[in-house]
C-alpha positions as CSV (number, residue, x, y, z in Angstrom):
1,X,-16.6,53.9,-39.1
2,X,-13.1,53.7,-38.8
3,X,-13.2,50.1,-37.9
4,X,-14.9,49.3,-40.7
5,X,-12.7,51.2,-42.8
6,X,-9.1,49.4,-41.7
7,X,-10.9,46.3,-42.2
8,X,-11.5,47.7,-45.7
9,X,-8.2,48.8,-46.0
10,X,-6.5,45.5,-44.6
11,X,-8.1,42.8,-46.8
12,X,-8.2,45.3,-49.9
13,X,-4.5,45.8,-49.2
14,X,-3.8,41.8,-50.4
15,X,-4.9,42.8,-53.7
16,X,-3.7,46.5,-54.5
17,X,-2.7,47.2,-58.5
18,X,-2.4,43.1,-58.3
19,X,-3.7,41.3,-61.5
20,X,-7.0,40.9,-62.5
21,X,-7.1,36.9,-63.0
22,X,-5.4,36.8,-59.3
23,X,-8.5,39.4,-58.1
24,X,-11.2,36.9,-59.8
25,X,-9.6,33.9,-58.1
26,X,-9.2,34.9,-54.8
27,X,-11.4,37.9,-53.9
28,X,-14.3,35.9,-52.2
29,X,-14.0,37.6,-48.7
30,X,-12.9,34.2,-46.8
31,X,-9.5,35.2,-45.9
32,X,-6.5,38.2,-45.8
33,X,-4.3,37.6,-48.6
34,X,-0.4,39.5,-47.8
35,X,0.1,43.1,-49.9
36,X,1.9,41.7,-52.8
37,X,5.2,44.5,-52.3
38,X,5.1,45.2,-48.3
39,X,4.4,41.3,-47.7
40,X,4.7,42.5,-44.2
41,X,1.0,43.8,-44.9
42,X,-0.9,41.0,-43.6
43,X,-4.3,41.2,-41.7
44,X,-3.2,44.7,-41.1
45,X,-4.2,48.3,-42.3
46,X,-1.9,50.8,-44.3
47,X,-1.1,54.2,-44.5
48,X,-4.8,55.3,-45.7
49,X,-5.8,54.3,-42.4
50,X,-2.9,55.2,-40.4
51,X,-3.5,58.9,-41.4
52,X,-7.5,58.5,-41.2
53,X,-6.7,57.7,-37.2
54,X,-4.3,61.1,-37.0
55,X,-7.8,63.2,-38.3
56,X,-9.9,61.4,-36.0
57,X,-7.3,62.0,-33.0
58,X,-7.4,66.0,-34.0
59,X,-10.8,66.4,-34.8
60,X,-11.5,64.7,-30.8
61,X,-8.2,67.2,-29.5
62,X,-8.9,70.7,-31.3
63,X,-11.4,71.8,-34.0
64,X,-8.9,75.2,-34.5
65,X,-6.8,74.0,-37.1
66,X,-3.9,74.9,-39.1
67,X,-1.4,73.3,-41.5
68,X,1.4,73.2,-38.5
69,X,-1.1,71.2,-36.0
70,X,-2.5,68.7,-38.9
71,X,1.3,68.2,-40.0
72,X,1.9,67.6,-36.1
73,X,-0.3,64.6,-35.5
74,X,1.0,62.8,-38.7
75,X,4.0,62.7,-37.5
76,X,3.1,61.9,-34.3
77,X,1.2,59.3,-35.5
78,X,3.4,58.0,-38.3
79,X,6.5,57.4,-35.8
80,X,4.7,56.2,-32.8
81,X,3.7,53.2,-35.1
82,X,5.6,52.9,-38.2
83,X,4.1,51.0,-40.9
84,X,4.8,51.2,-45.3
85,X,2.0,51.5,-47.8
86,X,2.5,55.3,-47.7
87,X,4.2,57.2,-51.0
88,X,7.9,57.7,-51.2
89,X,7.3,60.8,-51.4
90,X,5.1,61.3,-48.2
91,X,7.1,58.3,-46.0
92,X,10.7,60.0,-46.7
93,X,9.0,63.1,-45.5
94,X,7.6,61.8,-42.4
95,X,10.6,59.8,-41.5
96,X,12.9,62.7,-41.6
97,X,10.7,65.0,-39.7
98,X,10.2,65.7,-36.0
99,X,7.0,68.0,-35.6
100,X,5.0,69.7,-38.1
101,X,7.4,72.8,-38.9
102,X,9.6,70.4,-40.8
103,X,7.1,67.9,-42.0
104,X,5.1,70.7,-44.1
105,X,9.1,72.4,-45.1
106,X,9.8,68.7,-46.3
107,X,6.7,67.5,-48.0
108,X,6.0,68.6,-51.7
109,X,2.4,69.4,-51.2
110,X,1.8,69.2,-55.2
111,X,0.3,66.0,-55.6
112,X,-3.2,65.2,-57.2
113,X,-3.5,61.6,-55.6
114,X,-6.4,60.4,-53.6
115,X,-4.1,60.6,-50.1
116,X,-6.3,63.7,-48.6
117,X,-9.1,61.6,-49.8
118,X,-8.2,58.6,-48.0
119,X,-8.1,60.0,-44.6
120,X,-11.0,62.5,-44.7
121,X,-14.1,60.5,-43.9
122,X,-14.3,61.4,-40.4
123,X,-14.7,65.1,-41.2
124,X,-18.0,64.0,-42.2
125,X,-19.2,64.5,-38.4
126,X,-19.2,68.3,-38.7
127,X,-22.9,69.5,-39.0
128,X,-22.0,73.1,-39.5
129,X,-20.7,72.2,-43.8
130,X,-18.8,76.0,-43.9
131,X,-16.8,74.4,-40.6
132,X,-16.0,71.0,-42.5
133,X,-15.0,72.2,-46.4
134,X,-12.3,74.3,-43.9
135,X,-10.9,71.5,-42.0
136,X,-10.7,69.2,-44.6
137,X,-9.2,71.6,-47.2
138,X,-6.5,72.6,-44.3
139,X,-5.6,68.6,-44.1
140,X,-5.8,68.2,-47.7
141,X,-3.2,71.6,-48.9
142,X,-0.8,69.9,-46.2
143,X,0.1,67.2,-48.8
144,X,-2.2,67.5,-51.8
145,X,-2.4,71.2,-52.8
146,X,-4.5,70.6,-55.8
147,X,-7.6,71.6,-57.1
148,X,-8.2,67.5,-57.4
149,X,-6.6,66.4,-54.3
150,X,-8.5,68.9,-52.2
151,X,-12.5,68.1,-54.2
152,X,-11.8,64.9,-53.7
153,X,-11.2,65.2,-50.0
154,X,-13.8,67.3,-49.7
155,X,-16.0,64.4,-51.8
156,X,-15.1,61.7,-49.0
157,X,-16.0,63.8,-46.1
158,X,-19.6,65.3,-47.6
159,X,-20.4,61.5,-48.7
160,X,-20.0,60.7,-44.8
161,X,-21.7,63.9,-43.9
162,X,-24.8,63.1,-46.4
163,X,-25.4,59.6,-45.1
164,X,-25.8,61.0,-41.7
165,X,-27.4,63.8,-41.8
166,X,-29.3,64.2,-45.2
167,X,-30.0,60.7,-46.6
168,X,-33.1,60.0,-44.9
169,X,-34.3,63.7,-44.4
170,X,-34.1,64.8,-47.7
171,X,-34.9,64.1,-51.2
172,X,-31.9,64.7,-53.0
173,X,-29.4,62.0,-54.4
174,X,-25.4,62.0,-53.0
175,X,-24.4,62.8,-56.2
176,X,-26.6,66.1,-56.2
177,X,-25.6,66.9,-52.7
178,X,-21.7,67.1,-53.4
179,X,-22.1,69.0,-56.8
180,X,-24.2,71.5,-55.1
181,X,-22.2,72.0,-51.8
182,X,-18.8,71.7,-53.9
183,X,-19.9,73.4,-57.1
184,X,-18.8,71.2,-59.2
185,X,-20.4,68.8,-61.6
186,X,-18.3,65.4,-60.7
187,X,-17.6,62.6,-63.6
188,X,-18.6,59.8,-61.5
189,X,-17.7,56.9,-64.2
190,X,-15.9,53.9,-63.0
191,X,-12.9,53.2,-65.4
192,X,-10.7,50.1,-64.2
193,X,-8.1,49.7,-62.7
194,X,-9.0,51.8,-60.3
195,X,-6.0,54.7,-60.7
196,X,-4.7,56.6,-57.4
197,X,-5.5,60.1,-58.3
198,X,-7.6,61.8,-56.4
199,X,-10.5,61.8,-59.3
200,X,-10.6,58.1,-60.3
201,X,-10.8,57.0,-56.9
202,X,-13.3,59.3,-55.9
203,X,-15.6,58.7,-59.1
204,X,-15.6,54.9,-57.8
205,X,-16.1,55.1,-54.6
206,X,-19.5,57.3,-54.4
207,X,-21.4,55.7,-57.3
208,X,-20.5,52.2,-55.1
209,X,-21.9,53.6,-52.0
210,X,-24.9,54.9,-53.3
211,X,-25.6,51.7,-55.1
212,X,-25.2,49.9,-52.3
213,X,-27.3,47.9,-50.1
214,X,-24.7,45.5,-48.6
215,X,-21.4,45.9,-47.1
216,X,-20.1,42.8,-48.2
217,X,-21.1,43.1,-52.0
218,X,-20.1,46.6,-52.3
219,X,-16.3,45.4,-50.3
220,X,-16.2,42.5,-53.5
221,X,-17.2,44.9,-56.4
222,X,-14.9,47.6,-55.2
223,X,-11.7,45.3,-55.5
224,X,-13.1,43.2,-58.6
225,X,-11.7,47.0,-60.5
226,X,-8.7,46.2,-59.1
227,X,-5.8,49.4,-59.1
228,X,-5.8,50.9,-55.7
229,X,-8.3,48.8,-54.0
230,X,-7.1,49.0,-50.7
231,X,-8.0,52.6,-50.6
232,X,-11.3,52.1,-52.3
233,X,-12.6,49.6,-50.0
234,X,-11.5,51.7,-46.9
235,X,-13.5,54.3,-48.2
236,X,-16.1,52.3,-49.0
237,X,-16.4,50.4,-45.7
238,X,-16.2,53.8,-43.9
239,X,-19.3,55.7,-46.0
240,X,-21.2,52.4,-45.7
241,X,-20.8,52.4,-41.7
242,X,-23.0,55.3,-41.8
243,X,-25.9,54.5,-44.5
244,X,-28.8,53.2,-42.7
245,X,-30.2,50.7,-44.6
246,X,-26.9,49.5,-46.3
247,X,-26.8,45.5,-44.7
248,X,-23.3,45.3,-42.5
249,X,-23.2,41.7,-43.6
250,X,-19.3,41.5,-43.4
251,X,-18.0,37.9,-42.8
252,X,-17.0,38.0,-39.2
253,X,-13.1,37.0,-39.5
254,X,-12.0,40.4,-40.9
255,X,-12.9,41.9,-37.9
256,X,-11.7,39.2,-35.6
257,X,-8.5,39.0,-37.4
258,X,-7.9,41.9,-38.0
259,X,-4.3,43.7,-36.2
260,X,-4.9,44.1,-33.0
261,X,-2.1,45.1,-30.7
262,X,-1.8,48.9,-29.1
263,X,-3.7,50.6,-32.3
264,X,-5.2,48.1,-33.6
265,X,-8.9,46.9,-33.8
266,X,-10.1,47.7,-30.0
267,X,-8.2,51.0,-30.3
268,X,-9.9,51.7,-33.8
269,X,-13.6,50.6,-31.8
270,X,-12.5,53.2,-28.8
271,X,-12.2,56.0,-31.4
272,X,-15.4,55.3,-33.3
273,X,-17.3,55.6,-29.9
274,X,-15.3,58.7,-29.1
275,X,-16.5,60.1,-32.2
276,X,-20.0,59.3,-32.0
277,X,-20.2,60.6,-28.4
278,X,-18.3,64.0,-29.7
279,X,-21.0,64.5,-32.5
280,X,-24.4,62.9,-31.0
């Protein structure tokens, strides 16, 4: 799952909020294309996936959360292995904090973007769904505070929770699952570019999972939107692990070129197994 989602991350990264003409050109999945502001960003995940491994870490370490522990292991993460893509607002805040204490008295936790969304798909290995709307809306208040920022969250994770637990067992549609265990009636219409709030992101990303049936296609229609398509394919890639009879027909050189030096792709690998030992 979280494999699939830095590759995702990594080649949508080459063509986030880029032009559309450039996405029609050179979105064919045959290579990694450099982030066109971090150039640095080359065959290499961002942010959304640096703060998707800190969830996975805490969720393996300690299922009693609070704010203080979640706002521990991003920094924890965030300096061992520094890396842009992330806001201003959310990098400055990491950067200037030691532990958690002064990461959640620096952050302004106001923001309705799709960064609690980003990171919240491996969440979607809680069984018990009173358990998992709790962790994820304790990791979501710590930066996104929002009624937005938290539902969509809470989206991502049910979406991975659905595909593995409910998608095959019973006859009810992903859409209908996360309005009912949310309470909400979601607007999932796809409006292009693809904006970084929380909602738009989130109103992609489920309607392209459940209409898919292959990896690859879905990982090309996600970034054809364009906007913030690095996020959208990582969230994509990371749902689709999980749906049984979705094809993983990805061409092999994003995973074999993928970053792989002390967190990279065999670390990514070590923590998917981790995870599906913790919850089998």
């Amino acid at each position: 799952m979280i494999v699939e989602a830095a590759i995702g991350d990594a080649y949508g990264a080459g063509f986030e909020f880029r032009d559309l003409n450039f996405i029609s050109q050179n979105n064919n999945l045959t290579k990694y294309f450099h982030h066109g502001l971090y150039t640095e960003i080359y065959k290499q995940y961002t942010d959304d996936t640096q703060m998707a491994i800190a969830i996975a870490e805490l969720l393996l370490e300690d299922e009693d959360w609070t704010p203080e522990k979640v706002g521990d292991k991003f920094v924890e993460v965030f300096h061992r292995d520094k890396r842009r893509g992330y806001s201003g607002r959310v990098y400055n805040a990491l950067s200037e904090s030691r532990n958690g204490k002064e990461f959640l008295k620096n952050i302004n936790n106001e923001s309705s973007g799709n960064g609690a969304a980003m990171r919240a798909y491996t969440l979607g290995y809680i069984k018990d769904l009173d358990k998992l709307k709790d962790l994820v809306t304790i990791q979501a208040k710590t930066t996104h505070n929002t009624n937005e920022g938290i539902t969509g969250a809470l989206r991502i994770a049910l979406a991975v929770h659905y595909y593995i637990y409910i998608y095959e067992k019973q006859d009810i549609s992903i859409i209908q699952f996360i309005n009912r265990t949310i309470g909400e009636v979601g607007n999932y219409q796809i409006t292009s570019p693809i904006d970084m709030h929380s909602f738009p992101t989130t109103n992609a990303v489920i309607p392209l999972v459940s209409e898919a049936r292959s990896m690859s296609e879905c990982l090309l229609k996600g970034i054809s939107y364009g906007g913030d398509t690095d996020t959208v394919a990582e969230l994509s890639m990371a749902i689709l692990s999980v749906k049984k009879d979705c094809k993983n027909d990805l061409p092999d050189f994003l995973l074999d070129q993928i970053e792989n030096g002390k967190y990279g792709r065999d670390y990514l690998i070590s923590l998917d197994e981790k995870l599906r030992i913790k919850f089998s």
